[in-house]
Backbone as CSV, one residue per row, in Angstrom:
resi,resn,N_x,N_y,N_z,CA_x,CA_y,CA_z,C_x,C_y,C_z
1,UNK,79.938,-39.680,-56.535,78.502,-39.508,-56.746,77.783,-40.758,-56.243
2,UNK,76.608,-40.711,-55.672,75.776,-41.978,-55.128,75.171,-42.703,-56.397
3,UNK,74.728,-44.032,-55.919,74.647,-44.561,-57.068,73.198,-44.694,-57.780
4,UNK,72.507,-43.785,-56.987,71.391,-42.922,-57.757,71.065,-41.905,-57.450
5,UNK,70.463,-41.222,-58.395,70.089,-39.813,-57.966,68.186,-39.786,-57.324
6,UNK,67.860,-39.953,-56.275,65.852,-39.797,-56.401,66.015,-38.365,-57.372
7,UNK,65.433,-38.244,-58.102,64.865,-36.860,-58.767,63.172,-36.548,-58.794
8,UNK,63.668,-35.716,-57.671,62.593,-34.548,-56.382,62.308,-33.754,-57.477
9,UNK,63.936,-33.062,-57.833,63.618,-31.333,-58.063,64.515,-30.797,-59.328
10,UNK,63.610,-30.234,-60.269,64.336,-30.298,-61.433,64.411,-28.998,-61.776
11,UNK,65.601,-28.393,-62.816,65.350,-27.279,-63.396,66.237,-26.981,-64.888
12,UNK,65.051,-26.550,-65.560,65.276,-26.486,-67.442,65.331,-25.016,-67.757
13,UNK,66.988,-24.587,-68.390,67.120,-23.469,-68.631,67.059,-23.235,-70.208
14,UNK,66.680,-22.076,-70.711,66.569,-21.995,-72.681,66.122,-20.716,-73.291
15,UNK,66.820,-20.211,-74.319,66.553,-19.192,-74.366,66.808,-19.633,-76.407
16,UNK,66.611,-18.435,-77.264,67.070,-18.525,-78.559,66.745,-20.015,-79.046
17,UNK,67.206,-20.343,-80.109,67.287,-21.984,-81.034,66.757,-23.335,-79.798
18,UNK,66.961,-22.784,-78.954,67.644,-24.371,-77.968,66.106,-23.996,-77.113
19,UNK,65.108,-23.126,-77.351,63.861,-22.979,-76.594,62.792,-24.146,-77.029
20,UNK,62.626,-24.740,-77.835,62.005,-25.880,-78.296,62.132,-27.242,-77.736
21,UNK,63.262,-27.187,-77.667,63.826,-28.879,-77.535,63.317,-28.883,-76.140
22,UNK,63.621,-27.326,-75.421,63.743,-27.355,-73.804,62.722,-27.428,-73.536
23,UNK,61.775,-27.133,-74.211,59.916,-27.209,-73.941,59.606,-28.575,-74.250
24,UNK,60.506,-29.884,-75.256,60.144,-31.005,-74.637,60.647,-31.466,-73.909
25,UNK,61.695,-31.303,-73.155,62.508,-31.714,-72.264,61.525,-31.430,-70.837
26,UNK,61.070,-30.090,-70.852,60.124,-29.786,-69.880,59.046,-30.842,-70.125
27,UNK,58.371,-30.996,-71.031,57.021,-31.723,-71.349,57.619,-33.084,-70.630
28,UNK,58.992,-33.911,-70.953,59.248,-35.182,-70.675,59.317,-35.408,-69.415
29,UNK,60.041,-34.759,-69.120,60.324,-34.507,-67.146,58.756,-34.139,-66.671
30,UNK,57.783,-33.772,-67.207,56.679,-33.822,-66.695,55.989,-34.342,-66.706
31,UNK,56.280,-35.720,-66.931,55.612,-37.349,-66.924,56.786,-38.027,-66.285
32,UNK,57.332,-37.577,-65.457,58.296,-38.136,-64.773,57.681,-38.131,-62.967
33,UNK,56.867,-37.027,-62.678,56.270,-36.810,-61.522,56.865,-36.530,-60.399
34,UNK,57.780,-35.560,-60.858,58.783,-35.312,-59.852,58.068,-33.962,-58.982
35,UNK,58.154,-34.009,-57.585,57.722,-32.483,-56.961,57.771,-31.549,-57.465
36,UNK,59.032,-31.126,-57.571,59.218,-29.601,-58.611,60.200,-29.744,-59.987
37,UNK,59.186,-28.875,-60.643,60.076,-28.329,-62.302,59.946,-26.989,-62.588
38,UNK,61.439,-26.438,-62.209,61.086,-24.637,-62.573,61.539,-24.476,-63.943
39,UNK,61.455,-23.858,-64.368,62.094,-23.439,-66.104,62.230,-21.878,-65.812
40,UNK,63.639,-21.994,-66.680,63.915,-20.410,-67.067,64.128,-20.835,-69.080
41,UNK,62.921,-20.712,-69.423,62.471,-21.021,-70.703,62.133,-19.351,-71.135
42,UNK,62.955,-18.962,-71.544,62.354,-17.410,-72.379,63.791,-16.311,-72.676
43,UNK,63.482,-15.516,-73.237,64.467,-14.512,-73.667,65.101,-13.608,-72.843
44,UNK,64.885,-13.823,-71.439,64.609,-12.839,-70.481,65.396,-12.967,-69.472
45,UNK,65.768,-14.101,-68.710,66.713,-14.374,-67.801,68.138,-14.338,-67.748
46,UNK,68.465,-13.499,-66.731,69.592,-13.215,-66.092,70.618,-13.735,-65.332
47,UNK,71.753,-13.587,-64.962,72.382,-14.684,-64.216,72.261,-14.430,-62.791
48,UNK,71.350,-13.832,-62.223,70.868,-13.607,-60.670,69.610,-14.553,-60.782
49,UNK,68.720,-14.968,-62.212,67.604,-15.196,-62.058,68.540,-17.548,-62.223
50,UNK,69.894,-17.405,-62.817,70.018,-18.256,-62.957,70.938,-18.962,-61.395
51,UNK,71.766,-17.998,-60.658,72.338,-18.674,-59.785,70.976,-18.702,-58.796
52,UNK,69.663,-17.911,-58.176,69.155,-18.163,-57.415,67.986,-19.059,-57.879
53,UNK,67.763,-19.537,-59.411,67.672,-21.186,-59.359,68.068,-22.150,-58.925
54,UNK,69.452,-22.114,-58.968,70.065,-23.477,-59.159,71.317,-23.150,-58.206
55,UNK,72.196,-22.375,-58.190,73.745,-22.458,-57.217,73.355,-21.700,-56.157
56,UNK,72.258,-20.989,-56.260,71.722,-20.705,-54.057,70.387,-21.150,-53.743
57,UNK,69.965,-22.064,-54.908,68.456,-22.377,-54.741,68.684,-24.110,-53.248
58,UNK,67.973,-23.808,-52.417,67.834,-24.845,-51.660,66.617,-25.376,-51.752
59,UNK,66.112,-26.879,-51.797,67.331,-27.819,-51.152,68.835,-28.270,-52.392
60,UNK,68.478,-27.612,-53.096,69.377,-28.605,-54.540,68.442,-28.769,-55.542
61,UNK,69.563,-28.945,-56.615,68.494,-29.483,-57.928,68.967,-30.694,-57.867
62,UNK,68.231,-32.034,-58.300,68.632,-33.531,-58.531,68.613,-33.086,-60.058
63,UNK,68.326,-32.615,-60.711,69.022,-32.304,-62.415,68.832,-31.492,-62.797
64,UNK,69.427,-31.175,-63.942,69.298,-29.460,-64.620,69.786,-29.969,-65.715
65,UNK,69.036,-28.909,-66.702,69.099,-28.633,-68.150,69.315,-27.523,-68.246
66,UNK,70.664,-27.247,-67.986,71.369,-25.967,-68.458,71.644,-25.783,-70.132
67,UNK,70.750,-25.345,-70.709,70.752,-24.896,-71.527,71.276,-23.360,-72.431
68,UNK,71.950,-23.094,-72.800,72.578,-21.721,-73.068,74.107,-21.933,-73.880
69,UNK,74.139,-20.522,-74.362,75.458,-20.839,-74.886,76.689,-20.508,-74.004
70,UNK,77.844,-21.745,-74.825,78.614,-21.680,-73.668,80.431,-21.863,-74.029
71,UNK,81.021,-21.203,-72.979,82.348,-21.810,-73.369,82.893,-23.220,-71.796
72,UNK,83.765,-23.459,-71.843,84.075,-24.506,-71.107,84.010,-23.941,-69.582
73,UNK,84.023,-22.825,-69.538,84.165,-22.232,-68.408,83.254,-21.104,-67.821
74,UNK,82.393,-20.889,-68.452,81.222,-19.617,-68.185,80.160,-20.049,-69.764
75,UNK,78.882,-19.913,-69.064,77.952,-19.454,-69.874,77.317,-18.389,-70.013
76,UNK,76.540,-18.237,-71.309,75.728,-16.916,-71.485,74.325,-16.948,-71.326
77,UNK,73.750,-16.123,-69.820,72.765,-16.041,-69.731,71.583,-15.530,-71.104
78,UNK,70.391,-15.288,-71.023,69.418,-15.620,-72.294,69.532,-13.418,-72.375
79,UNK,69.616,-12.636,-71.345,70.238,-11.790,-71.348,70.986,-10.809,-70.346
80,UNK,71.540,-9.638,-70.826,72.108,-8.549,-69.735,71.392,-8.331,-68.717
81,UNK,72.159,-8.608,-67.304,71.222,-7.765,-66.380,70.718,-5.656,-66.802
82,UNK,71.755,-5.497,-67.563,71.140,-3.844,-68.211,72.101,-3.856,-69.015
83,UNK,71.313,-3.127,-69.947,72.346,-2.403,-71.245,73.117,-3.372,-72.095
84,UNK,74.219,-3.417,-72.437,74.624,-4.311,-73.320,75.600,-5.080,-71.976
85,UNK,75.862,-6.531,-73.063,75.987,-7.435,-72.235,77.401,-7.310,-71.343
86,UNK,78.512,-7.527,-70.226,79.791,-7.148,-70.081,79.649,-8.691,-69.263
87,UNK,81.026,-9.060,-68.907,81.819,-10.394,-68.432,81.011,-10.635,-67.357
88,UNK,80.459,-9.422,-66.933,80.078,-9.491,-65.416,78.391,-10.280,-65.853
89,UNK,77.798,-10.314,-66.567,76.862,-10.759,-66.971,76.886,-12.216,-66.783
90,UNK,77.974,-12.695,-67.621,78.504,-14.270,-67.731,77.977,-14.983,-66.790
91,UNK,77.665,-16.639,-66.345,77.671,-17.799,-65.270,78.928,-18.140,-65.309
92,UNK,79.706,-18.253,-64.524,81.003,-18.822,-63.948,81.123,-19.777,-64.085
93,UNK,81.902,-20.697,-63.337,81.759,-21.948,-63.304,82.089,-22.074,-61.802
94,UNK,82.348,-21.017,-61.534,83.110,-20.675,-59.368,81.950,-20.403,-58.990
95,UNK,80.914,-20.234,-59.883,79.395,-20.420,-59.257,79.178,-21.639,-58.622
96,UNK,79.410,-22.455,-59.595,79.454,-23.800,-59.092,80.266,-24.456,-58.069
97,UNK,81.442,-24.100,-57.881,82.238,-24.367,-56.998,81.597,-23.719,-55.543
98,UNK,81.341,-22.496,-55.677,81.332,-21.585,-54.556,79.812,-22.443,-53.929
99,UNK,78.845,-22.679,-54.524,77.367,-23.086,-54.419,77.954,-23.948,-52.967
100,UNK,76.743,-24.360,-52.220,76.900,-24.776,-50.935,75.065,-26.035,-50.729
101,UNK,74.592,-25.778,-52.314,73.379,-26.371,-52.345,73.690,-27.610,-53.192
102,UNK,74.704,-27.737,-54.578,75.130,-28.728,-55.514,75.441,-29.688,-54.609
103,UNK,74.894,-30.827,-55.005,75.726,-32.316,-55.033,74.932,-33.400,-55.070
104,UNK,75.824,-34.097,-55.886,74.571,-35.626,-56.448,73.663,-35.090,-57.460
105,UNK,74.484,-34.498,-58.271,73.325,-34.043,-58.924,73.621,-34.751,-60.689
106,UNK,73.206,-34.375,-61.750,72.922,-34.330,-63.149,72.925,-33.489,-64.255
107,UNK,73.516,-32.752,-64.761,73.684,-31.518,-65.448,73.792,-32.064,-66.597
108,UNK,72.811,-31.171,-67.758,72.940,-31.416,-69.343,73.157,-30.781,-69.750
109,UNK,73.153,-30.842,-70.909,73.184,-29.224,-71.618,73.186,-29.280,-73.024
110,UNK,72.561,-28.632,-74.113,72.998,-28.395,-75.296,74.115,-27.478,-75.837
111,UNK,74.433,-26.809,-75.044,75.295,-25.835,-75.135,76.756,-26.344,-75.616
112,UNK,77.231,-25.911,-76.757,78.483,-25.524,-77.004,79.577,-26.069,-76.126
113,UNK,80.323,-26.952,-76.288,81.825,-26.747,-75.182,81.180,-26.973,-73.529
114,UNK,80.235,-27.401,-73.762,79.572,-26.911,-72.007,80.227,-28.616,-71.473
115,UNK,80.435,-29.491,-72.094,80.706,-30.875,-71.243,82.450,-30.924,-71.369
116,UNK,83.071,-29.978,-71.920,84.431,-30.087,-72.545,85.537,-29.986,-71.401
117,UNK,86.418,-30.767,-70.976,87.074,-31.094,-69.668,88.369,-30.363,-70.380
118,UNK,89.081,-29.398,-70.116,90.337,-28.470,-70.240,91.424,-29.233,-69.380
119,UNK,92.255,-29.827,-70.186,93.628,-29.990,-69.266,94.426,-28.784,-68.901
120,UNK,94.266,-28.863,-67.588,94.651,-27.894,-66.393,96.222,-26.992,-66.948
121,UNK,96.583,-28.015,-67.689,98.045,-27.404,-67.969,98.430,-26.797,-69.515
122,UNK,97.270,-26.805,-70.076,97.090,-26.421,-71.300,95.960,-25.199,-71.011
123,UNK,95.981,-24.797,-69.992,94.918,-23.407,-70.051,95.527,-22.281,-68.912
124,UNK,95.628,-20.396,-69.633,95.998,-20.226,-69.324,94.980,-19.586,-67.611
125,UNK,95.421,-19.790,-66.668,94.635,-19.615,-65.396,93.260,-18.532,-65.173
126,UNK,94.063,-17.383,-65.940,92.932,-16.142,-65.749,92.714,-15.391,-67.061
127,UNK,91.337,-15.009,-67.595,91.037,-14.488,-68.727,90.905,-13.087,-68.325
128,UNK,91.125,-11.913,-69.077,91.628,-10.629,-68.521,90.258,-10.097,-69.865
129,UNK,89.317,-9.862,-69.235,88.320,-8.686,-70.046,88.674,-7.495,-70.492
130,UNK,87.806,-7.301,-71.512,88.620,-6.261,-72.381,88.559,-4.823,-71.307
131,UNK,87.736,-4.745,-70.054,87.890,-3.433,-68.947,88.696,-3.809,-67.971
132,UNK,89.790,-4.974,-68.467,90.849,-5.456,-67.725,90.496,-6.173,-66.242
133,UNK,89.425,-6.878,-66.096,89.173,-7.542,-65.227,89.821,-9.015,-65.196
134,UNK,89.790,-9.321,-64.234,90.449,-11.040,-64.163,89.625,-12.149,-63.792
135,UNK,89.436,-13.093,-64.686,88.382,-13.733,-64.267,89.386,-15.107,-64.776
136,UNK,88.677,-15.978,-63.403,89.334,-17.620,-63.619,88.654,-18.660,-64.204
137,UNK,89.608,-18.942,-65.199,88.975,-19.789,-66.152,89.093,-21.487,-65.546
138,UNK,89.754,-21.551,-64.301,89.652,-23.270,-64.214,88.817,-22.735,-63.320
139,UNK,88.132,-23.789,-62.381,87.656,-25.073,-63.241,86.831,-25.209,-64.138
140,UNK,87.097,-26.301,-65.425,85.704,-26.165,-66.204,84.740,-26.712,-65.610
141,UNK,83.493,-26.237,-66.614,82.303,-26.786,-65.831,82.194,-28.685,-65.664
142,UNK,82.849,-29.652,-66.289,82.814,-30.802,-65.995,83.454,-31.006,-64.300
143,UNK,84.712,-30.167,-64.588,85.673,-30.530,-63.042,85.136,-29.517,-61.741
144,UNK,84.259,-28.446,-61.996,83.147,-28.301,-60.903,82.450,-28.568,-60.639
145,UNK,81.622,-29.291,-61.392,80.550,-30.204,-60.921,81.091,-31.487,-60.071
146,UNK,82.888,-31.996,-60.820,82.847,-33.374,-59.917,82.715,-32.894,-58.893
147,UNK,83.630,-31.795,-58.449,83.873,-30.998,-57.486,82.632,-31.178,-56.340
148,UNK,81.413,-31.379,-56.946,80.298,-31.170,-56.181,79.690,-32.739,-55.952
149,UNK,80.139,-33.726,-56.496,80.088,-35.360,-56.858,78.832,-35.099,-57.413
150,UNK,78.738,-34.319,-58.605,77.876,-34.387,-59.960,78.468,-34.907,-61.223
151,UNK,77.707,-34.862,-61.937,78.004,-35.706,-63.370,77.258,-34.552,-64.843
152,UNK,78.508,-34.395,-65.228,77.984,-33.065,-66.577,77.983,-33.815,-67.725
153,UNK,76.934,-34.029,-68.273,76.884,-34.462,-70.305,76.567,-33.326,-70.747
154,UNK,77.425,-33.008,-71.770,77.550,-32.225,-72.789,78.440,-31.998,-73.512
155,UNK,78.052,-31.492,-74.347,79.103,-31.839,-75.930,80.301,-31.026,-75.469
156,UNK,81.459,-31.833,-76.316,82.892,-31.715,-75.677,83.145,-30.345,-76.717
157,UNK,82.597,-30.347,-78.140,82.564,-29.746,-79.043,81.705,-28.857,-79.224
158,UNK,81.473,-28.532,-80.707,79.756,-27.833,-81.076,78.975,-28.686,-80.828
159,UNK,77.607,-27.850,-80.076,76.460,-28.652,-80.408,75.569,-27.401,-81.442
160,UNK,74.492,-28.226,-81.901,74.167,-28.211,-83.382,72.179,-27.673,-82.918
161,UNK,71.877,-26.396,-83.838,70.433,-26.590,-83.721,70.082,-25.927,-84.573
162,UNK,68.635,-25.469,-85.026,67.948,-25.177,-85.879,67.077,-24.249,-85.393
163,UNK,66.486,-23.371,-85.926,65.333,-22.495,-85.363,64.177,-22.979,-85.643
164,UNK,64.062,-23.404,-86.322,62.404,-23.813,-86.669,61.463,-25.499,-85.651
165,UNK,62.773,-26.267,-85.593,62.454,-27.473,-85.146,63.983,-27.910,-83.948
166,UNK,63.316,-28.554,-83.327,64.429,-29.644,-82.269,65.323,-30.256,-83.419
167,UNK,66.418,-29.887,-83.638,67.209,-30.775,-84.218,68.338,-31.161,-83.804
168,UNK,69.176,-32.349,-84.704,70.820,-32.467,-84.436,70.855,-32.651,-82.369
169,UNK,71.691,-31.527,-81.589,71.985,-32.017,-80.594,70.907,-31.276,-79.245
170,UNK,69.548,-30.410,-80.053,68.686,-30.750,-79.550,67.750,-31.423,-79.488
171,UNK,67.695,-32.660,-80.550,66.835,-33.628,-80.143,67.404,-34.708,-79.486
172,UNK,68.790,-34.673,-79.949,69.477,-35.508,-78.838,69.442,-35.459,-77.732
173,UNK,69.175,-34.110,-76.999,69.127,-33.911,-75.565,67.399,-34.384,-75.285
174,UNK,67.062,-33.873,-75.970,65.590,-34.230,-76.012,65.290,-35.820,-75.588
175,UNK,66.051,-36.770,-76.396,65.940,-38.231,-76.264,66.861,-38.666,-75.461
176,UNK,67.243,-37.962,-74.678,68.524,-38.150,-73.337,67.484,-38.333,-72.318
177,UNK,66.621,-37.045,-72.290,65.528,-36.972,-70.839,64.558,-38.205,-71.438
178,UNK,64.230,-38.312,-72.113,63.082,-39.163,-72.634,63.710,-40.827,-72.379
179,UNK,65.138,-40.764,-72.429,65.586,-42.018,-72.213,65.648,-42.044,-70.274
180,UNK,66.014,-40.817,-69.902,66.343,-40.994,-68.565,65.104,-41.427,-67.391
181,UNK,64.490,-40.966,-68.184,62.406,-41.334,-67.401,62.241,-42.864,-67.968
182,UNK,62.744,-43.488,-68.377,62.032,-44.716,-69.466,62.241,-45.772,-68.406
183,UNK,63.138,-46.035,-67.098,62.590,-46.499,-66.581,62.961,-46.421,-64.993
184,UNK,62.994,-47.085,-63.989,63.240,-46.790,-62.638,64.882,-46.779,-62.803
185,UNK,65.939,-45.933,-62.298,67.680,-46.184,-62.135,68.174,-45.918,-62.815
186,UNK,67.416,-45.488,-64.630,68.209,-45.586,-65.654,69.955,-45.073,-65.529
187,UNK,70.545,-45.815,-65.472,72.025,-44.930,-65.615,71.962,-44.043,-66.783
188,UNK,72.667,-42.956,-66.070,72.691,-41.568,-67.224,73.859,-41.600,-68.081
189,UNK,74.818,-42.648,-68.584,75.828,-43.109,-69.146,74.975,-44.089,-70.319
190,UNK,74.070,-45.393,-69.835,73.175,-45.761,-70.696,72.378,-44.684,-71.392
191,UNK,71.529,-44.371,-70.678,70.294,-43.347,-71.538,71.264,-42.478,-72.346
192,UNK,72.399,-41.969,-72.243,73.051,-41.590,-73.428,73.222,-41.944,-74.389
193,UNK,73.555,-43.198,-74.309,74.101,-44.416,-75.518,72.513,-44.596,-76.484
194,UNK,71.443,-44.537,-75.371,70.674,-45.185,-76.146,70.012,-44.066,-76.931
195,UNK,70.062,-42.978,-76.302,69.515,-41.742,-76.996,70.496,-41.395,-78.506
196,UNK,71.812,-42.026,-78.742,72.848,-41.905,-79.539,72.175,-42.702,-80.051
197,UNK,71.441,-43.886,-79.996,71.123,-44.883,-80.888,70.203,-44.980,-81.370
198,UNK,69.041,-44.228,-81.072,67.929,-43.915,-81.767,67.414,-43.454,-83.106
């Protein structure tokens, strides 16, 4: 990864509990004065509305707030492209791999398991849906992004929220962006620490 990112072009995803925090995360990044900030902020988005954001959106995102719930290896869009939800619905993580727009980039997330690095030899290769489909569970989303010389924070574990207010590990994310604007270079390894320390 270069040893800064300029951040041009941003994009904040949120749907359910985690829609608050992402509306200050949006608000923060928007005293940041960057060209573009798209949001997929609402109950409504799909994973066509999420890869042609961000894994076929050109030129690139310089960061994202992938927000959603998640396992180490696919997330859940905010909903079904129709009817009830099936695997095929899911974000991959071979989204990420496959993308031809990622790199140098910044990825957050409140989501669940979304920063959680799977040793390769402790997982079994392909998850088989219950309509017997095969879907590949490496790489996780940390080791596709290096893949792309990006950098993923997010909880290795649960992350934690509330419906009523930003709480727990959405205000943490909240004071991640708020640390990452605070001043010109901030390393995104610092603004973590310091957002932990607040």
């Amino acid at each position: 990864i270069s040893d800064t990112i300029p951040v041009n072009d941003v994009l904040i995803t949120a749907y359910d509990f985690l829609t608050d925090s992402a509306r200050l995360i949006s608000d923060t990044v928007s005293t940041w004065g960057v060209a573009t900030q798209d949001t997929l902020i609402n109950e409504t988005w799909v994973i066509t509305d999420l890869r042609n954001a961000w894994t076929s959106y050109a030129p690139g995102r310089d960061i994202v707030s992938l927000n959603a719930h998640f396992e180490a290896w696919r997330a859940l869009p905010a909903s079904p492209v129709a009817g009830t939800a099936t695997a095929f619905d899911l974000f991959y993580s071979f989204y990420i791999t496959d993308s031809t727009t990622i790199q140098d980039s910044l990825i957050f997330s409140m989501g669940c398991h979304a920063g959680l690095n799977m040793p390769d030899k402790n997982v079994n290769p392909i998850y088989i849906d219950l309509q017997g489909n095969p879907w590949p569970v490496n790489p996780d989303f940390p080791q596709a992004l290096a893949q792309k010389t990006s950098l993923m924070v997010g909880n290795t574990g649960y992350g934690y929220g509330v419906d009523d207010s930003p709480e727990y590990t959405e205000w943490l994310m909240h004071l991640y962006a708020r640390f990452l604007g605070a001043r010109h270079n901030m390393p995104a390894g610092k603004a973590l620490q310091l957002a932990k320390k607040y």
